[in-house]
Structures are given as structure tokens and as C-alpha cells.
C-alpha positions in Angstrom: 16.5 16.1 12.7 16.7 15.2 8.8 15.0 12.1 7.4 16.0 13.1 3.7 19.0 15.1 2.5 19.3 15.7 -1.3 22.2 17.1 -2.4 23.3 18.4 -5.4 21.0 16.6 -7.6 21.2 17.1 -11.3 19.1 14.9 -13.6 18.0 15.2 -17.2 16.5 12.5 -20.3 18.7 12.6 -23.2 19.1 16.5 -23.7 16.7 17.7 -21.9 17.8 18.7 -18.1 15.2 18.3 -15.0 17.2 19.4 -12.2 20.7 21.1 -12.7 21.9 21.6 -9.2 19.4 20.5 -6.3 19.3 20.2 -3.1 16.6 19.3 -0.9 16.3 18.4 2.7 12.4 16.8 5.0 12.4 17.2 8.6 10.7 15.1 11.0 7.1 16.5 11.1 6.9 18.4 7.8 4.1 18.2 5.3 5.2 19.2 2.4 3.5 19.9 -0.4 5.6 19.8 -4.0 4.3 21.8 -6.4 5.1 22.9 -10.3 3.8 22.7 -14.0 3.1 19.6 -15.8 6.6 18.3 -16.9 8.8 20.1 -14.4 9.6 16.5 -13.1 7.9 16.1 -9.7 7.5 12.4 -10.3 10.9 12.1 -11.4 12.2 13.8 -8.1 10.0 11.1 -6.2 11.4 8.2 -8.2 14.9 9.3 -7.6 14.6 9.8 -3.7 13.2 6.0 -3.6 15.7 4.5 -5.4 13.4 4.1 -8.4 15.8 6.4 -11.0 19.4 6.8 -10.8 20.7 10.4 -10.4 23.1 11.7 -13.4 24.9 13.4 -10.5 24.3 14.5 -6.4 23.6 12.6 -3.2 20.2 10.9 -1.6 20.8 10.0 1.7 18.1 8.5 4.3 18.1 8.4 7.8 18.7 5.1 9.2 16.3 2.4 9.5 13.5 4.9 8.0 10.6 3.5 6.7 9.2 4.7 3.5 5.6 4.4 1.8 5.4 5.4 -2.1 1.3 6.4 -3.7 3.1 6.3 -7.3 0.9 7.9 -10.2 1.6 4.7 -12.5 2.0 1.8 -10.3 0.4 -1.7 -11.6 -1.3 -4.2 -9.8 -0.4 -8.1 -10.8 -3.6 -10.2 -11.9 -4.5 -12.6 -9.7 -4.4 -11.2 -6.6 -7.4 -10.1 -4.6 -7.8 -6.9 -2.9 -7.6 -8.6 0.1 -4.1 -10.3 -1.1 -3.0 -6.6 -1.9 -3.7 -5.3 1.5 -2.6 -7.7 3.6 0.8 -7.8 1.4 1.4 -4.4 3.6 2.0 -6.8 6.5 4.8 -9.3 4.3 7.5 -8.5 7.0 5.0 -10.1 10.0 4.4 -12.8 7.5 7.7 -13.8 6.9 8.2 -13.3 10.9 5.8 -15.7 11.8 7.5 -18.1 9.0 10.6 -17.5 11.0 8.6 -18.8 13.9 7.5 -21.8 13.0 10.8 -23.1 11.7 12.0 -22.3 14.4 9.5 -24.1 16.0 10.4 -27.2 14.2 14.1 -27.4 14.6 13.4 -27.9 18.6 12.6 -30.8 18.3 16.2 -32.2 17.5 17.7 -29.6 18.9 20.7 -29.6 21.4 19.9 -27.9 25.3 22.4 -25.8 25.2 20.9 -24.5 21.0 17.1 -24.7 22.8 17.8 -21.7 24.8 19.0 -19.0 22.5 16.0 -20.3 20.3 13.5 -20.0 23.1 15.2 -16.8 23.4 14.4 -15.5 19.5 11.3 -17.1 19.6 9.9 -14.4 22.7 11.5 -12.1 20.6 9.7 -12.7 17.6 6.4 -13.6 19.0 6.7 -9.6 20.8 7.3 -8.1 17.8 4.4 -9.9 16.1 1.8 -8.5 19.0 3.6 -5.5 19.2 2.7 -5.0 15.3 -0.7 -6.4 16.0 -0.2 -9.0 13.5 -3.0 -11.3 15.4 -5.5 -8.8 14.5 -4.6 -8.3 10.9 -7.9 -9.2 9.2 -9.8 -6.9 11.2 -7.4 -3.5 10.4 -7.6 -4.7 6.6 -11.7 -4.3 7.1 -11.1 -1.3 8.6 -9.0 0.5 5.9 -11.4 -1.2 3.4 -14.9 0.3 5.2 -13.2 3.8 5.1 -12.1 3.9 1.6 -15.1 2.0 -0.1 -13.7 -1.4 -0.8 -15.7 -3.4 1.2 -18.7 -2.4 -1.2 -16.6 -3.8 -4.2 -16.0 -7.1 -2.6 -12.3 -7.7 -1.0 -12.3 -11.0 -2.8 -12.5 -9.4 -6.4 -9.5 -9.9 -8.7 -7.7 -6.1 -8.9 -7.5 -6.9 -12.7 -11.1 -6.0 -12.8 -11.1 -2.6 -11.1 -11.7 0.9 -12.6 -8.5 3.5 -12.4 -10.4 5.0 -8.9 -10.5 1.5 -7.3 -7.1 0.8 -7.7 -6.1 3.9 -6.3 -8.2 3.0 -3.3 -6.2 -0.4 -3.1 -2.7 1.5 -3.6 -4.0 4.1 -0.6 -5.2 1.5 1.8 -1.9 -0.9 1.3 0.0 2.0 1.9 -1.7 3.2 5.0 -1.7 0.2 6.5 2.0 0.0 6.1 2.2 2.9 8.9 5.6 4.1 7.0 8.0 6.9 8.8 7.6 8.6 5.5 4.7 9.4 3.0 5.2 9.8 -0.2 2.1 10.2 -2.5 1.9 11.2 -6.3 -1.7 13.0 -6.5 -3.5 10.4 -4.5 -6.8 12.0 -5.5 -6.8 11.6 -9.0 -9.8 9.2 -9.4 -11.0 9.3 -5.7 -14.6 10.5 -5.4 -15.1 13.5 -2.9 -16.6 11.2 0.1 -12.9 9.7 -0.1 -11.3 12.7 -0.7 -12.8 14.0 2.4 -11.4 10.8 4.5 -8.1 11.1 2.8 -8.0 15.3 3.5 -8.7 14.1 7.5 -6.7 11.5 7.8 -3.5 13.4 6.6 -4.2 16.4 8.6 -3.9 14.3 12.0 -0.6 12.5 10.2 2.6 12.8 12.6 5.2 12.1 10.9 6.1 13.4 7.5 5.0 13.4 4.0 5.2 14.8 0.3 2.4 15.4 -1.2 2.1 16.1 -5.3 -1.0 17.4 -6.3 -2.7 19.8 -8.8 -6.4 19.8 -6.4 -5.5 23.1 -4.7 -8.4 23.4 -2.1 -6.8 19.7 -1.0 -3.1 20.6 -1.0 -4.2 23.8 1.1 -6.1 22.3 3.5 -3.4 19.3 4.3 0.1 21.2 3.5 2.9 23.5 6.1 5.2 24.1 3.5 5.8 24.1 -0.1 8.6 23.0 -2.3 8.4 25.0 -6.2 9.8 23.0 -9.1 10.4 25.2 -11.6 13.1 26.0 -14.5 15.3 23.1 -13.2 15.4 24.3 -9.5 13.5 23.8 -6.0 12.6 26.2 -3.8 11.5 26.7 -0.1 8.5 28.7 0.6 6.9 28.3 4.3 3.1 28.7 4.2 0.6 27.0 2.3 0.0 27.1 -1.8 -2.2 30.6 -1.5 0.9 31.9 0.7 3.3 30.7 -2.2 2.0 32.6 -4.5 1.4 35.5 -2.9 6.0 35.4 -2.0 6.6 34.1 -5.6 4.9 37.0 -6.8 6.6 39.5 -4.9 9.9 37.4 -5.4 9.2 37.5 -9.7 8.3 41.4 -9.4 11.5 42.3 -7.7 14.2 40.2 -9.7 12.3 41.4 -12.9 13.2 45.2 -11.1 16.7 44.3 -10.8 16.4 42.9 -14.6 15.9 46.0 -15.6 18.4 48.1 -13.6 21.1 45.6 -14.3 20.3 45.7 -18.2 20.0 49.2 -18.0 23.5 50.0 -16.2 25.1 47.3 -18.8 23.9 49.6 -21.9 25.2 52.4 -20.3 28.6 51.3 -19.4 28.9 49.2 -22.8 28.0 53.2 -24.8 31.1 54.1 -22.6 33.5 52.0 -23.2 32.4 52.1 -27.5 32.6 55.7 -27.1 35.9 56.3 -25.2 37.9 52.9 -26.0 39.7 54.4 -28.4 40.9 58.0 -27.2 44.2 58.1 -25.8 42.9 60.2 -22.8 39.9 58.1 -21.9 41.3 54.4 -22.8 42.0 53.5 -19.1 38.4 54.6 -18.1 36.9 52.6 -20.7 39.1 49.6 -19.7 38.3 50.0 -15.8 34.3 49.9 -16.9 34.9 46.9 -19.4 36.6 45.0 -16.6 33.4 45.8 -14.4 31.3 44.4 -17.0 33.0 40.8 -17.2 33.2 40.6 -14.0 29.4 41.3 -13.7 27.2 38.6 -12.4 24.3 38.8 -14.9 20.9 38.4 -13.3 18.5 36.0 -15.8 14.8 36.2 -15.4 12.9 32.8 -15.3 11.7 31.5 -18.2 8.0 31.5 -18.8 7.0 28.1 -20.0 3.9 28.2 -22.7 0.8 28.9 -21.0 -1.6 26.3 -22.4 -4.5 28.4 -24.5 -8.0 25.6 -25.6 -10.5 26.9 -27.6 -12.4 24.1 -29.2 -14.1 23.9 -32.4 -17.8 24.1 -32.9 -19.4 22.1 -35.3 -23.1 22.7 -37.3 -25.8 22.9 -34.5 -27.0 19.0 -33.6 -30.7 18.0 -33.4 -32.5 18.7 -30.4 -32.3 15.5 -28.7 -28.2 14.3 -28.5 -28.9 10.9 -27.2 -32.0 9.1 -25.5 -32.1 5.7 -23.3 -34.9 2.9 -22.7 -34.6 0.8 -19.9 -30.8 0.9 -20.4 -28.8 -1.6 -17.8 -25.1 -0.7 -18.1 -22.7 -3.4 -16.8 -20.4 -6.1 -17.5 -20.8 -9.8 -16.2 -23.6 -8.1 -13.7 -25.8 -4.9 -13.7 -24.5 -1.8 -12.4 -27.8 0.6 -12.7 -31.5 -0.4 -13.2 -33.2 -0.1 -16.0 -32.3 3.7 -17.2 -34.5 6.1 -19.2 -32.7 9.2 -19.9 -32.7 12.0 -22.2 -30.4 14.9 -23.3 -31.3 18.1 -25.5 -29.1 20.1 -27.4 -27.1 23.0 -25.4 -27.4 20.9 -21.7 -23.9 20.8 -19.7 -24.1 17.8 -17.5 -22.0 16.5 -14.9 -21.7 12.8 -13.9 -20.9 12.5 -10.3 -20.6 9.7 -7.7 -18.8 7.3 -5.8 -16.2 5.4 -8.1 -16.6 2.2 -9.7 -20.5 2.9 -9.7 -20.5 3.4 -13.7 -19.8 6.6 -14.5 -17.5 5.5 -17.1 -19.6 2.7 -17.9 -22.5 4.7 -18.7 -20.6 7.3 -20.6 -19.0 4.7 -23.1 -22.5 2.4 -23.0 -23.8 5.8 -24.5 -21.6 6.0 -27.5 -21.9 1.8 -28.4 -18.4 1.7 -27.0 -19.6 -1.0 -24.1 -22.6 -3.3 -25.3 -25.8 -3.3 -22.9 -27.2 -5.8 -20.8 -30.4 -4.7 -21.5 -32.3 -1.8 -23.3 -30.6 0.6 -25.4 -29.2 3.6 -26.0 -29.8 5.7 -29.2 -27.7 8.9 -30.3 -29.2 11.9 -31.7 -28.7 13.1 -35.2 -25.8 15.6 -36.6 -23.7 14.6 -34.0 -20.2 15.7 -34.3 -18.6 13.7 -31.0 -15.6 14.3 -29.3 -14.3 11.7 -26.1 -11.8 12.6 -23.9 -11.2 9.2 -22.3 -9.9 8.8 -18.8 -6.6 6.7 -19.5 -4.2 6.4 -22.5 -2.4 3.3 -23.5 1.1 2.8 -21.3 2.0 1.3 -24.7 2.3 4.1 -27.2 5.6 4.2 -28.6 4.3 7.1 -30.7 6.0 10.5 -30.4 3.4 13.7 -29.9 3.8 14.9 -33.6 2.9 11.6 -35.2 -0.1 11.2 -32.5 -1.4 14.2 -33.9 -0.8 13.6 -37.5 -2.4 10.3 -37.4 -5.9 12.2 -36.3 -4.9 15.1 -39.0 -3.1 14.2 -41.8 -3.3 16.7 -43.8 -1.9 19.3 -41.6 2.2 20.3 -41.8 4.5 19.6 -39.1 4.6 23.2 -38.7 0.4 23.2 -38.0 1.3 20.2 -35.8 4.1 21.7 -33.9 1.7 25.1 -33.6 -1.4 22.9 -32.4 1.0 21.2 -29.6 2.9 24.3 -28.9 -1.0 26.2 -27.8 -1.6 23.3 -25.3 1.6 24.5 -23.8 4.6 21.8 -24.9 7.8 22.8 -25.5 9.6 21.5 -28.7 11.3 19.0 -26.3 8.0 17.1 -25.1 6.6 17.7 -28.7 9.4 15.6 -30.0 9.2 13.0 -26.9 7.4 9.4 -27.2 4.2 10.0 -25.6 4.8 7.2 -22.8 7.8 9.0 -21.8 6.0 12.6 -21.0 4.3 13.2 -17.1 0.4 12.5 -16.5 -0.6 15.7 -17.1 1.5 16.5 -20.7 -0.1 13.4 -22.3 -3.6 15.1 -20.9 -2.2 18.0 -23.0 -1.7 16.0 -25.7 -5.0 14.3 -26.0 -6.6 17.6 -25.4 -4.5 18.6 -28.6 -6.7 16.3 -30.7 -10.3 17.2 -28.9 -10.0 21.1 -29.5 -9.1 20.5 -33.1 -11.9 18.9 -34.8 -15.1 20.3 -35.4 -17.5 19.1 -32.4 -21.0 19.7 -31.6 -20.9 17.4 -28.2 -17.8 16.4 -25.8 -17.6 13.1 -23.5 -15.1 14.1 -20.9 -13.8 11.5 -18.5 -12.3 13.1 -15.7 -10.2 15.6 -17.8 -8.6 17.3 -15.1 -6.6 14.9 -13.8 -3.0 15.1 -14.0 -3.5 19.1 -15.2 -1.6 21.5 -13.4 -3.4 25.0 -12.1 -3.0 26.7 -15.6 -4.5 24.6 -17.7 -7.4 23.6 -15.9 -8.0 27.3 -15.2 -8.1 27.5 -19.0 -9.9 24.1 -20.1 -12.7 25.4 -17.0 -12.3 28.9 -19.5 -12.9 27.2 -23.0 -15.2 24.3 -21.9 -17.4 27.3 -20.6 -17.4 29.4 -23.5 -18.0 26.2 -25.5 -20.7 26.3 -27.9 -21.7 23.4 -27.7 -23.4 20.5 -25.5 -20.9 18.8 -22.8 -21.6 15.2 -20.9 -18.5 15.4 -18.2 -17.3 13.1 -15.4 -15.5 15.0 -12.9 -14.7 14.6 -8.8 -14.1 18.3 -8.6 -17.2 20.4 -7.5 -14.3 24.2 -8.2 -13.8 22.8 -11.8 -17.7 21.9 -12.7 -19.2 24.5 -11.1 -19.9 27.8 -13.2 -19.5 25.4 -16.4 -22.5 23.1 -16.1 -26.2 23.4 -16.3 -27.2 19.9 -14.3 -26.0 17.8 -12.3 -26.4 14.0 -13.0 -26.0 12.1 -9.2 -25.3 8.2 -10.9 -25.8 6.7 -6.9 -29.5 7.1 -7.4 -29.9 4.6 -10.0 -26.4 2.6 -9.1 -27.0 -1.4 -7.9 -24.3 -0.8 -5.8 -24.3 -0.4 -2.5 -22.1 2.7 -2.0 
């Protein structure tokens, strides 16, 4: 049976088309994963199936009475509200139930006999429903979800306005589980989650029932999780049964034998198109040529898929640093209290170090406590000399009504639009996302577009907070390529063990020093 049909879906910003064409239909049980390059509008598709976006053209139909539970990429959490306010907000329909109840509850009082039985009548009703949904026993499912995702470590009474990205995830996750929806819907749910919660989150959505939709760019994930898989690509979306390593394996086969027919069909159009030049005009030969011009019109030509740009990073390397790049004394990171003891640590010149642990444990914290960004509690920490720094921070502001060519010109002046345009077009835009506001563009292009900046100034030592995230496959299988061949010294946060591995010297576990119980 269908939950979802999509039909006929075509969608586009200004003159740029997403999806010409579309259709798209989830059966009960499927785990689907959706797949396809930064920008190819796998969001977008999500947003319209919920309602969020309007269509230009086509049909979204639900099944009835369907359930649906949306992980969004970008959604915001209100200040105020406590983690424990967000989670239990995943049971507002038992809440206003029991609401219900009670004024119910306090109309019998004055009301008529023949009125007190159909409300005795609702009230059983509503009170079965409510133990049905286990509404009595909601505080202990909220410690539940909070134990398995690491919440209960933060505090479920701290405001969500104070969390890190990964936190906030985490709160988005466990609302949404608790919701129990008919459907899934989640928009790379492991962007920011450490691997201990990756781990839960890979279980728990290989025991799922019902049905999801899963964007994500973590492949070993998606595999593991995933029955089918759903290719956004060039406007279109296609089937492919099998997991992402299976997908590939078809789509390759699949590009190798329409680029075969290509060929043929181009070929067989030369050769009737010499005909009919050559014969067109002889009396004796004129119907001949006419019959194969008639069969060329008629053709159906075959079009190969567009390549989009393939995203090439080389970075810049800078005069060699001195040998020490930064050095702490009894360094306590934090902001109203500690989050490490006192640290004393020391990198040298041509170290690649990865930060890893448990989120909201100060990865960040350390990282930006290390360049003065965040002021100490205590100690200090003191940078090396003939530093040429570049930061690749985590988040960018939601704010930026800039478009990609001015961001870059505002770090280079002195560069012509046509060096800007290049710069962009090697991280793999297209001139329409090079001429887009940068708030407009996916997760991953704006990751493209800060990468832009990094890879071209002169650096002796990169701060990279969690740079992967948002990238599709091809350009973290090129930043892994550059940052490797890097000449210079690299201090990076990252939750994936495939990227790090093969590119660092060290690994820095920040849960030894943490005062956080993790």
C-alpha cells in the first residue's frame, strides 16, 4: 500500500529548475535512502512532501490519517524552553487530551442527566486513549530517550538556547522519536552526533518498522540502515533497489550503456545528415534524401547527463611556522563553568591532530579558546610564531544576505570577478549557486563556499570544525585528498573515523580531560 505518492513534481528558484517532471511514490516498510550532490535539492524535495514549500507544478498526496516526523537540517529551537519542555512537546496531542478531560470534568457539575451520559461516554474515551498512549508514564520515556542520546549528562532542565549544533540535534532526534510517527523523515541526522550516538541512531533505525527517508552524505551509515535508494540527479529521481554500494555499481553500468548508445545515435545522425547534403539536390536521389531527413526529425535524440563540476581543493602553503604552533598552561576552557581541568598541551610543527569525543564536551571550545576567540577561565593559551592560520568554523551565519561572489571578494579584493568565478567554479558551483545569496544555497554548497576562502590564502596551520558535514561523497573524497597532501600542520574536529584516518598523525580523545560526565 502507498503512504506517499508524488506526482509530476516540477520545482525550481527563480531560473534555476530542481525537479522538472517527478514522480515519486514510499511503501509501507521501505527505508529509503535519498541520495545526490550538494545542491541537487534533497531538502527541497523533503520540504515540499511536508507541506513546507509549495510545488510550481505536480501532486503530493498522503495516505489518510498518516503520521509524519520531520529531522530538518535547519530547524530552530525557541529560547526559553528547556530540553525537557522540547521533549515532552512530542506528547502536545495527550496534553491537550487531558485538557479536554478536565473541562469536561468541570461542566458535570451543572450538567443535565440526559448531557451526563454522552460525557461520561467521551470521558472513557479519552481517558483509553491517554493510557493507551502511555501518557501516565511520560516523564519516564522522556528519561529514556534522554539516557540513550546523552542528554541526561547535559542537564534536561538547561535552556536549548545554550546548546552546541550536536546537542540540538540530539534534542530534534529524541522529540522526534518520541513522537513514534508512521513516517520518518530525517535530513542527515548525524551531522554533529558523536559516533557512540551514531551507533544508537544506526540500531535503532535498523529495527524501525514502518518507513523512512533518510538524507545523508555518511555512507558506511546510509549502507548499513538503507533497502533502497532514490538518485537526485540533473532534475530527476530514480529507483535503484539495493543499498548505496549496489547503486553505484547499476548507475555505472546504466552511464556506460546510454554513453554507448550516445555514440551510435550521433554516429548514425552524421551519416544520414552527409546523405541527405550529398543527394538533396539531384533529381534522381531527392526522394531518398527526403525519406532519411524525415527519419532524422522524427528521431528521438538520446542526451547524456550532465556532469556537474567535480570539486578540486588544493590549499596554499604558507613559509614554514616555528616549531612549536601553540602551547597551554593549566588552560580551563568553559563558559559560566569549566568544561576541562586545568590543560597543558603542546603542538609542534608538521603534527595532524584530530579532536574527538562526545558532543558538547568542548571540542569547539578548546579549538576557539586556542586562537583567543573564547577567553579562559583559567590559565592560558599561547600561539606559536609565523603562524599563517586558517579556521574553518562549524556553522555560518543564517543571516548572510551576501551572494557567493561578494563573500569571496570581501576576503580577496583584489582578485577579478573572473578569479572569483574560477576560485568558486574549482569547489564545484555552477554559475547559478555562484550568483545565489549564500543563505539561499544547501548545507553542503555554503561548506563549498567557505572552503573557497580556506584553500585560497597562504596557510601554514588549519582549524577545521567538523568540515565534512553537509559534503556530499565527492568532495569529501577530495578535501580527505588535499588535507592529506597538505603541507602543512592540521588541528581537526571530526565524528568520522573513514575521513580522519589516513590523514592524521594523533589522535586527541577530549573525554579524558572533559568535567563532564559523558
Amino acid at each position: 500500500m502507498s503512504i506517499l505518492n508524488v506526482e509530476n513534481l516540477s520545482h525550481g528558484f527563480g531560473d534555476r529548475a530542481i525537479f522538472q517532471n517527478v514522480s515519486f511514490r514510499l511503501l509501507k516498510g521501505e527505508h529509503i535512502g535519498l541520495v545526490g550532490a550538494n545542491g541537487e535539492g534533497k531538502s527541497t524535495f523533503l520540504n515540499i512532501v511536508t507541506g513546507k514549500l509549495m510545488p510550481d507544478e505536480g501532486k503530493v498526496e498522503w495516505s489518510k490519517n498518516v503520521r509524519v516526523g520531520y529531522l530538518d537540517q535547519h530547524t530552530v529551537l525557541a529560547p526559553g524552553m528547556t530540553i525537557r519542555d522540547v521533549l515532552k512537546s512530542a506528547f502536545l496531542h495527550l496534553f491537550e487530551l487531558e485538557d479536554k478531560m478536565n473541562a469536561i470534568c468541570d461542566k458535570m457539575g451543572n450538567a443535565a442527566p440526559d448531557e451526563l451520559d454522552s460525557m461520561m461516554e467521551e470521558l472513557g474515551t479519552i481517558q483509553d486513549l491517554l493510557t493507551m498512549h502511555d501518557f501516565y508514564i511520560i516523564d519516564s520515556k522522556v528519561e529514556e530517550i534522554g539516557r540513550a542520546l546523552g542528554l541526561m549528562d547535559i542537564g534536561l532542565d538547561k535552556d536549548v538556547s545554550e546548546l552546541s549544533g550536536g546537542q540540538r540535534t540530539k534534542v530534534l532526534l529524541g522529540k522526534l522519536l518520541l513522537e513514534k510517527p508512521d513516517i520518518l523523515l530525517l535530513d542527515e541526522p548525524t551531522n554533529y552526533l558523536d559516533v557512540q550516538h551514531i551507533e544508537w541512531l544506526k540500531r535503532y533505525l535498523q529495527e524501525y518498522e514502518n518507513a523512512f527517508i533518510l538524507i545523508s552524505h555518511d555512507i558506511p551509515f546510509l549502507n548499513s540502515v538503507i533497502n533502497l535508494i532514490y538518485h537526485m540527479e540533473n532534475q530527476e529521481l530514480n529507483r535503484y533497489v539495493g543499498d548505496y554500494d549496489k547503486f553505484q555499481e547499476v548507475y555505472a553500468v546504466k552511464k556506460a550503456q546510454l554513453e554507448a548508445a550516445y555514440k551510435r545515435q550521433q554516429q548514425e545522425i552524421s551519416d544520414l545528415e552527409d546523405f541527405v547534403a550529398r543527394n538533396k539536390a539531384r533529381v534522381s536521389t531527392r526522394n531518398m534524401a527526403m525519406s532519411r531527413q524525415k527519419k532524422l526529425d522524427k528521431m528521438e535524440k538520446i542526451e547524456l547527463i550532465k556532469d556537474r563540476p567535480k570539486p578540486e581543493f588544493n590549499f596554499k602553503t604558507a613559509r614554514a611556522s616555528g616549531k612549536y604552533l601553540f602551547e597551554t598552561k593549566d588552560l580551563v576552557i568553559g563558559y559560566d563553568a569549566p568544561l576541562s581541568r586545568p590543560l597543558n598541551l603542546k603542538m609542534e610543527r608538521g603534527e595532524k591532530i584530530a579532536l574527538v569525543g562526545a558532543n558538547g564536551i568542548g571540542k569547539t571550545t578548546l579549538l576557539r579558546s586556542i586562537l583567543g576567540l573564547n577567553k579562559s577561565l583559567s590559565g592560558f593559551a599561547q600561539l606559536g610564531d609565523y603562524l599563517y592560520l586558517g579556521y574553518f568554523e562549524q556553522e555560518m551565519s543564517p543571516n548572510n544576505t551576501s551572494t557567493c561572489i561578494e563573500e569571496i571578494w570581501k576576503e580577496f579584493p583584489s582578485l577579478t570577478q573572473y578569479e572569483v568565478r574560477s576560485a568558486l567554479a574549482k569547489c564545484g558551483l555552477t554559475t547559478k549557486h555562484i550568483e545565489s545569496q549564500v543563505r539561499v544555497l544547501s548545507g553542503g554548497e555554503q561548506a563549498k563556499v567557505r572552503l573557497c576562502k580556506l584553500i585560497n590564502q597562504e596557510t601554514n596551520f588549519l582549524l577545521l570544525d567538523e568540515p565534512t558535514n553537509h559534503l556530499d561523497v565527492d568532495a569529501k573524497d577530495e578535501l580527505k585528498r588535499a588535507l592529506k597532501e597538505y603541507k602543512g600542520s592540521i588541528l581537526l574536529i571530526c565524528h568520522e573515523p573513514e575521513f580522519y584516518d589516513g590523514i592524521v598523525s594523533d589522535v586527541w580523545d577530549c573525554s579524558e580531560w572533559t568535567t563532564k560526565i559523558i
